[in-house]
Structure formats: C-alpha cells, structure tokens
C-alpha positions as CSV (number, residue, x, y, z in Angstrom):
1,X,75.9,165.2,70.8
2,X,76.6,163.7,74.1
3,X,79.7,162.1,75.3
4,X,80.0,159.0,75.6
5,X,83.3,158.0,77.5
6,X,86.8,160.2,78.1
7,X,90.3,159.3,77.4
8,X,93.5,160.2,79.5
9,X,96.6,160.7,77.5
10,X,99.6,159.2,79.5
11,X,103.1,160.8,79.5
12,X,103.8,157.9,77.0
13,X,101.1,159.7,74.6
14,X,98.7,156.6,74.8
15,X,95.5,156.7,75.9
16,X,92.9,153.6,75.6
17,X,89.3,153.2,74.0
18,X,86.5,153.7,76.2
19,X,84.7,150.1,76.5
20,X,81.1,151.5,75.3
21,X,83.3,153.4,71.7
22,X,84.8,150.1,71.5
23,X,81.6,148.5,71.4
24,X,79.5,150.9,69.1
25,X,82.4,151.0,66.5
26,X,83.4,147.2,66.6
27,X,86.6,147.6,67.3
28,X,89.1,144.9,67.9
29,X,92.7,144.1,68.4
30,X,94.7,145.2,64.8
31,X,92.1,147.6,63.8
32,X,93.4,151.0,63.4
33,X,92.1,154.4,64.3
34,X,92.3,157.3,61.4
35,X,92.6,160.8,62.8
36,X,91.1,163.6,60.9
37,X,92.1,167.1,62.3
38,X,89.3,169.9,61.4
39,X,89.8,173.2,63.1
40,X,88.8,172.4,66.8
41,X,87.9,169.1,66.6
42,X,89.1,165.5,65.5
43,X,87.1,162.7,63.8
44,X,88.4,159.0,64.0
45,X,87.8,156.4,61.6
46,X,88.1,152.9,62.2
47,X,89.9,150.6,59.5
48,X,89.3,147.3,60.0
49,X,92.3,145.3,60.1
50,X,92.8,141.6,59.0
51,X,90.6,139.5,60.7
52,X,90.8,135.4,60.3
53,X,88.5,133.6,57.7
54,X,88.0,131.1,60.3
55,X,86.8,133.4,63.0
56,X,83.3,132.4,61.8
57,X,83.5,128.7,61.7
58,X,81.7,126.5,64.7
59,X,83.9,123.8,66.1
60,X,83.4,120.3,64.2
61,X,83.1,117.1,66.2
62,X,84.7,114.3,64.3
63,X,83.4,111.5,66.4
64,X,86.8,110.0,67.6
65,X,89.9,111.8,68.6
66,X,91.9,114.1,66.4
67,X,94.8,113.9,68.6
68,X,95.4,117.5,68.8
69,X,97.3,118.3,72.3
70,X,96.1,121.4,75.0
71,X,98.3,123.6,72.8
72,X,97.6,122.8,69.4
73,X,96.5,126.2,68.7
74,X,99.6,128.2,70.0
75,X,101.8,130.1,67.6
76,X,105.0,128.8,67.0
C-alpha cells in the first residue's frame, strides 16, 4: 500500500496528522488515536470523540433581532 503522508516525531514526542490522513479518516479536534503494536508495524484507530448535537443545525432567522452580542457564543 502506498504512503500517503509522513510524520516527524519532535523531541517533545509529538508529531501531527498529515492533512490528507486527517481527511480520509475524519478526524477532528477531541478525537483520539488508538495504537495497536503488531510485530513491525502499528495500526491506529480513530475513536470519535464527543461531538455537539447542534453541529448539524442550519442557522434560524427569526425575523427581528434576538439581541445576541458579537460574542454570544464564547465560553465563559
């Protein structure tokens, strides 16, 4: 099977996701990569982690101002 992107390991021990791997295996921000060890080689798995309900919705238009400010949706 051909490669399809390469990884450095910094002195930290982290390395990042090659875009294209990130984009065949749909893999966001809080998902987490399994490791599975077999003799010369390494499989990952991705487990999907929680993802919003609302991530889905379309925005709603309700015709007249909801007063919600330019940071309404900021953590607080």
């Amino acid at each position: 099977m051909p490669s399809i992107g390469e990884s450095r390991v910094t002195e930290g021990l982290a390395a990042s996701i090659p875009a294209e791997v990130r984009r065949r295996l749909n893999i966001h921000p809080g998902d987490r990569l399994v490791w599975d060890v077999k003799a010369e080689h390494a499989e990952v798995h991705v487990k999907r982690g929680r993802r919003s309900g609302f991530a889905d919705f379309e925005p709603y238009d309700f015709g007249y101002d909801t007063k919600g400010g330019a940071d309404h949706d900021e953590a607080y």
